[in-house]
C-alpha positions as CSV (number, residue, x, y, z in Angstrom):
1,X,0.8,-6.0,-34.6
2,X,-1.0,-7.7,-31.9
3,X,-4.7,-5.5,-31.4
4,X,-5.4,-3.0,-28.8
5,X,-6.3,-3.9,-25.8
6,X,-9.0,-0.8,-25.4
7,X,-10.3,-1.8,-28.8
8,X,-10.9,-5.6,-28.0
9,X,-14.6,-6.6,-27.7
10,X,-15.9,-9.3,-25.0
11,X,-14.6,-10.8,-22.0
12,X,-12.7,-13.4,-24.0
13,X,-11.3,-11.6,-26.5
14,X,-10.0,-9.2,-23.2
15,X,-8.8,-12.9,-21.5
16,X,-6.7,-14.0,-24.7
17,X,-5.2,-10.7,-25.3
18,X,-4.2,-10.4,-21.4
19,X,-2.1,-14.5,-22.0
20,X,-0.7,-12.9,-25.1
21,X,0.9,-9.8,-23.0
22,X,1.9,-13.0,-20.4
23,X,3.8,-14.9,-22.4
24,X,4.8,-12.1,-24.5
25,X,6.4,-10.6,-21.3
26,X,9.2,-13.0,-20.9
27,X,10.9,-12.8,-23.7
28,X,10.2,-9.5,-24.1
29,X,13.3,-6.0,-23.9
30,X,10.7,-3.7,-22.7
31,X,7.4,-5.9,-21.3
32,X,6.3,-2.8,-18.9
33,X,5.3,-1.1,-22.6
34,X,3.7,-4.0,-22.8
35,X,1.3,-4.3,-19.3
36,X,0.9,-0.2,-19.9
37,X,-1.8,-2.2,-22.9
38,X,-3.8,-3.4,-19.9
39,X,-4.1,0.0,-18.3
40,X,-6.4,1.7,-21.1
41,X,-6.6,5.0,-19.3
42,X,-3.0,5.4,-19.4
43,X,-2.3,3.9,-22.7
44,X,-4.9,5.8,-24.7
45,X,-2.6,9.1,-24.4
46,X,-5.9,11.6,-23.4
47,X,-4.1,12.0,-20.1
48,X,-1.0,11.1,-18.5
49,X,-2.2,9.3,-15.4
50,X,0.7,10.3,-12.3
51,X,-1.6,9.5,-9.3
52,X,-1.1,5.9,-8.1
53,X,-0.8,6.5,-4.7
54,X,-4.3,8.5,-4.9
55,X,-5.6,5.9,-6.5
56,X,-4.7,3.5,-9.6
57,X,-6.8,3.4,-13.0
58,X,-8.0,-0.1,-13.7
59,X,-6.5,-3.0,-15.5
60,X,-8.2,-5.5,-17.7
61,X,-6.3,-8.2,-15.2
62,X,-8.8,-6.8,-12.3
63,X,-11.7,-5.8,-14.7
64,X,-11.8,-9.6,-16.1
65,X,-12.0,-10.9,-12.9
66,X,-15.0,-8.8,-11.8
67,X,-16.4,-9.4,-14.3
68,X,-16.4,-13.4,-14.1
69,X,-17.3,-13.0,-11.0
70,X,-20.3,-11.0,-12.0
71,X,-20.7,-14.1,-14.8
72,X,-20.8,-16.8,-12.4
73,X,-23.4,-14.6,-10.3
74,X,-25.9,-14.8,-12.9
75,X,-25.7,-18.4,-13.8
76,X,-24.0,-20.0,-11.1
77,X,-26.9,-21.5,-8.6
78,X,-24.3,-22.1,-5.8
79,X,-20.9,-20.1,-6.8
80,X,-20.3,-18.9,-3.3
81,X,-18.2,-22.2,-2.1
82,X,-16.0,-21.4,-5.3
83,X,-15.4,-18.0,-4.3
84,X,-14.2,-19.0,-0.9
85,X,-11.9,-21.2,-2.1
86,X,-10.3,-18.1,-4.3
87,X,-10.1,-16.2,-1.5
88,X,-7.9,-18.7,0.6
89,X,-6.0,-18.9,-2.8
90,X,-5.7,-14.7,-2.7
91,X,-4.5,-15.6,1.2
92,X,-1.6,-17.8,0.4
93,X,-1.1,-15.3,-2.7
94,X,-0.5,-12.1,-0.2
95,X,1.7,-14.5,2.2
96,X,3.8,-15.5,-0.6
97,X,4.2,-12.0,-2.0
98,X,4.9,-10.5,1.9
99,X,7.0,-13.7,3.4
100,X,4.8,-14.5,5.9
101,X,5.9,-17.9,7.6
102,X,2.0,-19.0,6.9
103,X,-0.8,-18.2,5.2
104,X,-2.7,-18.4,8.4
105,X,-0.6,-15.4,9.5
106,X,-2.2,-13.1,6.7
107,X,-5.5,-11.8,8.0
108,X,-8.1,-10.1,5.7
109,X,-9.8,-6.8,7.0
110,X,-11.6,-4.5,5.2
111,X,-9.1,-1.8,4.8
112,X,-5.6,-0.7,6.3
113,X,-8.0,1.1,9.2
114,X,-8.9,-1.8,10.2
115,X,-6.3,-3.6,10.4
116,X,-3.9,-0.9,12.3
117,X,-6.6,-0.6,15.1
118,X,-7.7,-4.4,15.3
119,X,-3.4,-4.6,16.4
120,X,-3.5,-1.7,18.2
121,X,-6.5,-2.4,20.3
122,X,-5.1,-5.6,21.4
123,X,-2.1,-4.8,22.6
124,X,-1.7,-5.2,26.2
125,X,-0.7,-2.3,28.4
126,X,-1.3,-0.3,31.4
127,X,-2.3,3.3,32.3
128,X,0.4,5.5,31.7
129,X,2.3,3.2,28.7
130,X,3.2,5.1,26.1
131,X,3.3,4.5,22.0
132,X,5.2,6.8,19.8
133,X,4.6,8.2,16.1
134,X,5.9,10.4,13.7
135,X,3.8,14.1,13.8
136,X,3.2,13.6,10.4
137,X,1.7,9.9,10.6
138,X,-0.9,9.1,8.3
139,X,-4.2,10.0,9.8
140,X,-5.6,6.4,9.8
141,X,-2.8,5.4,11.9
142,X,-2.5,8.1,14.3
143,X,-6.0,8.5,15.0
144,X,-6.2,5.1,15.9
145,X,-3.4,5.6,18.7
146,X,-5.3,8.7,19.3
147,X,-7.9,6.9,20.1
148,X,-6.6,4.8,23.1
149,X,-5.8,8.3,25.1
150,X,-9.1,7.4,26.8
151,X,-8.0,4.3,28.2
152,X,-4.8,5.8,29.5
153,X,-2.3,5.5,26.8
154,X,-0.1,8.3,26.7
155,X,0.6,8.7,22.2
156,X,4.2,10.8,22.4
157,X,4.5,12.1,18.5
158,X,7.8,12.7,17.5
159,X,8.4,16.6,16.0
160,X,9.9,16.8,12.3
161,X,7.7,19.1,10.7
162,X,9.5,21.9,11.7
163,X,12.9,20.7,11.3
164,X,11.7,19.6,7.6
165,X,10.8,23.1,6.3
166,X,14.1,24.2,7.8
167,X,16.4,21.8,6.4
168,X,14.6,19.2,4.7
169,X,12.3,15.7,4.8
170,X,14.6,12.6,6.1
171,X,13.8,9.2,6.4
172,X,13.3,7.9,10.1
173,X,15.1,5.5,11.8
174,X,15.4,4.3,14.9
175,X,17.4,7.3,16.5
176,X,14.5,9.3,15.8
177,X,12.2,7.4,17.6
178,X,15.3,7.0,20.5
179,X,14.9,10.3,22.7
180,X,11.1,9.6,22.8
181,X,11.4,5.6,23.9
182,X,11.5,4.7,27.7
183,X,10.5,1.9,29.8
184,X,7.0,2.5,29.6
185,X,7.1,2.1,26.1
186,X,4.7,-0.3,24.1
187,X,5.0,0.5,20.6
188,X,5.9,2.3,18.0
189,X,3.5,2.8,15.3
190,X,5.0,4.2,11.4
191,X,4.6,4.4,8.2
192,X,6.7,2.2,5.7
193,X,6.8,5.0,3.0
194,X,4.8,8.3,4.0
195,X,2.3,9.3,1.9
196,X,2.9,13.0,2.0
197,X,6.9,12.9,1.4
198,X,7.8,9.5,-0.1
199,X,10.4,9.1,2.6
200,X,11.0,5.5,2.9
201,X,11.6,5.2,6.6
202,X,14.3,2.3,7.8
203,X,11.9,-0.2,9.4
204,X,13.9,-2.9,9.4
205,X,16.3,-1.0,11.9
206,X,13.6,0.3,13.7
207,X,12.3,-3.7,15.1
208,X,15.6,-4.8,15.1
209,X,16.3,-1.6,17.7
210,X,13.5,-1.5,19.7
211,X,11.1,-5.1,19.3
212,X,14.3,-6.5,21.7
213,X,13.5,-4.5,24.6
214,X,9.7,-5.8,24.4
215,X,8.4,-2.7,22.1
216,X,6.1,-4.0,19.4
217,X,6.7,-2.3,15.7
218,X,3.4,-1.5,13.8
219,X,3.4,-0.6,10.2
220,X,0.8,1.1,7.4
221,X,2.6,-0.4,4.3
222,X,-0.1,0.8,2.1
223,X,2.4,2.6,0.1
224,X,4.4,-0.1,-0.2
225,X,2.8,-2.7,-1.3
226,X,2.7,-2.9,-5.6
227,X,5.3,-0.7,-5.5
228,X,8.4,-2.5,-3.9
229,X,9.5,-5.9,-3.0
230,X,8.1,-6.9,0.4
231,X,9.7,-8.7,3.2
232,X,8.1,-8.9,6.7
233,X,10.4,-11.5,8.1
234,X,13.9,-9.5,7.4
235,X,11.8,-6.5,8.3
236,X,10.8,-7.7,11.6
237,X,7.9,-6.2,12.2
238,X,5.5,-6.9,15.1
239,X,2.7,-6.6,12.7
240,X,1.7,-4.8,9.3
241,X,-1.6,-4.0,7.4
242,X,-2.1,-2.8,4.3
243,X,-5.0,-1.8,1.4
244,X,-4.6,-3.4,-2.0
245,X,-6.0,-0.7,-3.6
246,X,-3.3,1.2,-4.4
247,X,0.0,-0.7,-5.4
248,X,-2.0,-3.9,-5.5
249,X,-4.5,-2.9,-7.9
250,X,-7.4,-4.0,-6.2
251,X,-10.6,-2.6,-5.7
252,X,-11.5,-1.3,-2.1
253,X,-13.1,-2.9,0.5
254,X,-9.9,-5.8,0.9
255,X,-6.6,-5.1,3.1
256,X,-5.3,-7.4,4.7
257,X,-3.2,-7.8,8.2
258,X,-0.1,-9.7,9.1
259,X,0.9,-10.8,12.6
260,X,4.1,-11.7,13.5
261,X,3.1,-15.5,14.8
262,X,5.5,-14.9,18.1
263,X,3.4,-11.8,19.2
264,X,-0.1,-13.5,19.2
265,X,0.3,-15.1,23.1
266,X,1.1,-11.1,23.8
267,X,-2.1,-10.2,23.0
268,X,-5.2,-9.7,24.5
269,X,-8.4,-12.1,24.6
270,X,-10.6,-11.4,23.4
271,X,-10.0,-9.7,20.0
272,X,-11.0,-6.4,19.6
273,X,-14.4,-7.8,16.9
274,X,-15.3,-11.5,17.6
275,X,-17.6,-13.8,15.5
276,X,-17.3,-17.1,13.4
277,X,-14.2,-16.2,11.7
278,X,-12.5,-15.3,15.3
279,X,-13.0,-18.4,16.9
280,X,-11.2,-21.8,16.4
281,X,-13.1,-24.0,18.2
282,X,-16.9,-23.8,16.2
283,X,-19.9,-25.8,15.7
284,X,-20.4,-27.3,12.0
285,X,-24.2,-26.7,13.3
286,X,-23.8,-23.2,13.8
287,X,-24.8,-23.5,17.5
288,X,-23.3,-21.3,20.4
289,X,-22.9,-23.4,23.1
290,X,-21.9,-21.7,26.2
291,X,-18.1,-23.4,26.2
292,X,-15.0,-21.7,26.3
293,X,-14.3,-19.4,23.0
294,X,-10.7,-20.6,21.4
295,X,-9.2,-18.3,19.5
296,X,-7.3,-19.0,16.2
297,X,-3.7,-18.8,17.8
298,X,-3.0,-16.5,14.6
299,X,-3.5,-13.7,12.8
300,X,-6.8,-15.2,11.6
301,X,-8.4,-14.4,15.1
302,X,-8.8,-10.7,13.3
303,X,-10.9,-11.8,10.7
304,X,-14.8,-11.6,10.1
305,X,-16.1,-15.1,8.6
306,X,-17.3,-12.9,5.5
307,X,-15.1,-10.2,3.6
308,X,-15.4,-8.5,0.5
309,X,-14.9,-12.2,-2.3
310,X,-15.7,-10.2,-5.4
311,X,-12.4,-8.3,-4.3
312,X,-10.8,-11.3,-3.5
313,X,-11.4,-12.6,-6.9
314,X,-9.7,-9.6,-8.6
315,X,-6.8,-9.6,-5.8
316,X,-6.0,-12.8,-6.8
317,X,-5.9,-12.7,-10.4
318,X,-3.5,-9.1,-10.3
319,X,-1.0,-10.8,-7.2
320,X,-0.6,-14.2,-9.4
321,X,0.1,-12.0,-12.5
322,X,2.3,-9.3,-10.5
323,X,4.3,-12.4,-8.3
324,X,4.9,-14.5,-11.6
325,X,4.3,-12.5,-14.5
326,X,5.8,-8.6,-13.3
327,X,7.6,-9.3,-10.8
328,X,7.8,-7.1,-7.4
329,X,11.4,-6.2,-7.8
330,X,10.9,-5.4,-11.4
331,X,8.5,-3.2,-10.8
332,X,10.2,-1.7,-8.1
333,X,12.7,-0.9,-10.3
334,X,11.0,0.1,-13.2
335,X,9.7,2.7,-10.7
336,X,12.9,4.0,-10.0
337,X,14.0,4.3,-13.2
338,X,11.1,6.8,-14.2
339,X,12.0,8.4,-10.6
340,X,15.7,8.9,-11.9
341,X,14.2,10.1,-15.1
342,X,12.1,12.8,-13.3
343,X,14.8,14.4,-11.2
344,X,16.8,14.8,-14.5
345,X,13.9,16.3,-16.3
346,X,13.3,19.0,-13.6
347,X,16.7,20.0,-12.7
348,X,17.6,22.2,-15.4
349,X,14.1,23.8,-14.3
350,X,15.0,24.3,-11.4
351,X,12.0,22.4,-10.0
352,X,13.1,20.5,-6.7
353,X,12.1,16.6,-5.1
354,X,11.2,16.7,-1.3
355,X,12.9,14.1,0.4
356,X,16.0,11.9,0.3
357,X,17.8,11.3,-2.9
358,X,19.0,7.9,-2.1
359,X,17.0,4.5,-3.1
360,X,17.3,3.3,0.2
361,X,15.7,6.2,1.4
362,X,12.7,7.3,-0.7
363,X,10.3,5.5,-2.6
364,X,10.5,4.2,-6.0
365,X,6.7,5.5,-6.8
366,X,6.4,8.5,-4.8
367,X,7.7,12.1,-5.7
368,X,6.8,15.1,-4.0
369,X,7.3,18.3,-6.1
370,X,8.2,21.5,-4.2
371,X,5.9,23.7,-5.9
372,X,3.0,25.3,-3.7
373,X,1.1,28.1,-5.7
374,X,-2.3,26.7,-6.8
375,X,-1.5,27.8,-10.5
376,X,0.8,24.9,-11.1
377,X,-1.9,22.5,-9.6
378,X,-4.2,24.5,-12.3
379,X,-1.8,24.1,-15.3
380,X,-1.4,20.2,-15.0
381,X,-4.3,20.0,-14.6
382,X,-5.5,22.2,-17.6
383,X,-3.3,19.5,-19.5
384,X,-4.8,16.7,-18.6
385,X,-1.9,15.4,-16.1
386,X,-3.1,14.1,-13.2
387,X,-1.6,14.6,-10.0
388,X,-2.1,15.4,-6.2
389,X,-1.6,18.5,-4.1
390,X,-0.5,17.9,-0.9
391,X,0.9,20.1,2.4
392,X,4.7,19.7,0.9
393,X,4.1,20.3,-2.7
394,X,2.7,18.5,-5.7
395,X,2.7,14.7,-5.1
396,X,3.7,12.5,-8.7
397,X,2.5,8.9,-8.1
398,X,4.0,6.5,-10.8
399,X,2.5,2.8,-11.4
400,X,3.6,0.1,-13.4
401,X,2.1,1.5,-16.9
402,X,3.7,4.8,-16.5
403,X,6.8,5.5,-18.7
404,X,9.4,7.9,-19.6
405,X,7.1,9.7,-22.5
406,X,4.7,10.7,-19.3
407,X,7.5,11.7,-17.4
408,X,8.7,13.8,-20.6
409,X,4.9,15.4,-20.5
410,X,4.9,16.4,-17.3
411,X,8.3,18.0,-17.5
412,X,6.9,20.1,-21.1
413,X,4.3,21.1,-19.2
414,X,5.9,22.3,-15.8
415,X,8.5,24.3,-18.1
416,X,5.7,25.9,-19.2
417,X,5.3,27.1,-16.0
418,X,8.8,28.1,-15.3
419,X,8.6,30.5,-18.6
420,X,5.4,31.9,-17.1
421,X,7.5,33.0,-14.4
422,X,5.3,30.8,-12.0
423,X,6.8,30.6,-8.6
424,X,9.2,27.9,-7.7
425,X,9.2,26.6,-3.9
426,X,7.1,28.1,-1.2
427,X,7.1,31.4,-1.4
């Protein structure tokens, strides 16, 4: 038996054990008990770990990476051209993974807050244009629509909170954006997969109704990414950003933003931030001469010259192992296998999922619990499962290390709470 990976001392012995699990993977029956080896937090059974969309535990894939970079820090007397070079790598890496017609069309930002409001606050419009969200949007997104009130940008949010609690969370598609579109309409701004319900919301029918009549489509896809196959040209969005610290396994402090390559001459000039990385036509001297400023004619007229290339480096290393090692759709359905598991587990307990049933619907990752008194929050958590409350009920994140004995814990332990006579629903 090959050793643990917890137990393995030094960076190399960490590296060699990591190419074992690689090549063990493809020959492997089960090779997602494998990669749960690289995830010690999960795989040393003190807790069961159900909060990936919080915020994942680290991998040695990431860890190893830092710490090289860290390595080449120390003794390196000029690393940085190296790491610049990686993080054009991590670029072509994230448009592979995404579809983006070019790497040039991937942008990095320094978090999905970023990248939403570098979009938004270049789109062009006039006083009283309109843009349309969900009430429930992520605050990240929303506020950054919020934001352009000021300017004269009507934000029309789209009620389902009410109509939820009455009858239940469903996926949005493009008739519930339809009532609240007119002619004055300039974009619709959504979530992919909310983080609150794990409804997966149709996106792909949302820009192919509306990006026709001249309406741009904007998307958080922050919990999406990692967890699900990604494609933004059958998607059809206008533009997308996105952390990788979630389903990407990243550390914070990278995102990154696509642009739809057709929607840059819509835009305004100049970008929202500009500096070296904004600007296509710069000096190799570094002087500002008083010419002209030419934009990138992509998405890379978003971008700062410097960003976060210690994150880079670990970004890189987890998307070449997720793209050729994991695979996307493997873990997305890996994912919904444990998700399948879990609603069988809690129906005899009477324990119900907010949200769609369907796959094409809900997340693979993402289960919302309808369970509200703070004394089930307190019992997981008093048994070392750890999960999320949020306004619907008890959110169960599952990543790529999880497996069917932490969805059995989770289900002993919540029928511990059933005997107690703990309440079920919102009562």
């Amino acid at each position: 038996m090959a050793p643990s990976l917890v137990e393995s001392n030094g960076d190399s012995n960490r590296t060699d054990a990591v190419a074992a699990i690689s090549k063990s993977a493809s020959t492997s029956p089960d090779k997602f008990a494998l990669f749960r080896r690289l995830v010690p937090v999960a795989s040393s059974g003190k807790v069961t770990f159900l909060n990936a969309s919080f915020a994942p535990p680290a991998n040695l894939i990431t860890h190893a990476a830092i710490t090289r970079y860290a390595n080449e820090a120390l003794q390196d007397n000029h690393p940085k051209p190296a790491w610049q070079i990686a993080g054009a790598e991590t670029r072509a890496a994230v448009a592979r993974y995404i579809n983006a017609p070019s790497a040039d069309d991937v942008a990095f930002m320094r978090d999905t807050t970023e990248g939403l409001s570098s979009f938004i606050r270049s789109i062009k419009f006039q006083p009283g244009d309109n843009v349309v969200i969900l009430d429930t949007e992520h605050p990240n997104h929303g506020y950054g629509w919020m934001a352009m009130r000021s300017f004269g940008l009507e934000v029309r949010q789209v009620p389902t909170i009410t109509a939820a609690e009455k009858s239940g969370v469903t996926a949005a598609t493009a008739s519930t954006f339809a009532p609240y579109v007119d002619e004055h309409t300039i974009a619709i701004g959504l979530s992919s997969i909310m983080f609150h319900s794990g409804q997966w919301n149709d996106v792909a029918g949302i820009a192919a109704a509306f990006r026709p009549k001249g309406i741009h489509v904007l998307v958080d896809m922050t919990q999406q990414v990692g967890f699900a196959d990604v494609d933004v040209q059958q998607l059809g969005v206008s533009a997308t950003a996105f952390g990788m610290h979630k389903g990407l396994n990243c550390p914070t402090g990278l995102a990154a933003l696509y642009v739809d390559p057709k929607v840059i001459p819509e835009l305004t000039n100049p970008p929202p931030v500009v500096g070296y990385g904004a600007v296509q036509n710069v000096r190799g001297d570094l002087l500002v001469p008083s010419e002209e400023l030419i934009f990138h004619p992509s998405a890379r007229r978003f971008e700062h010259l410097n960003m976060s290339l210690i994150a880079a480096a670990a970004a890189r290393a987890w998307l070449e192992f997720y793209l050729d090692v994991m695979k996307p759709k493997d873990v997305e359905d890996h994912l919904f296998r444990l998700g399948d598991a879990l609603r069988v587990q809690l129906g005899p307990l009477g324990i119900d999922i907010v949200g769609p049933t369907s796959r094409q619907q809900h997340a693979p990752h993402l289960y919302i619990l309808d369970l509200h008194d703070p004394r089930w929050v307190q019992l997981l958590k008093d048994n070392d499962v750890i999960v999320t409350p949020y306004r619907l009920g008890i959110r169960v994140s599952f990543g790529f290390y999880n497996n069917l004995d932490d969805v059995e814990r989770i289900s002993q332990v919540l029928a511990k709470g059933v005997k107690a006579g703990l309440p079920l629903g919102r009562q």
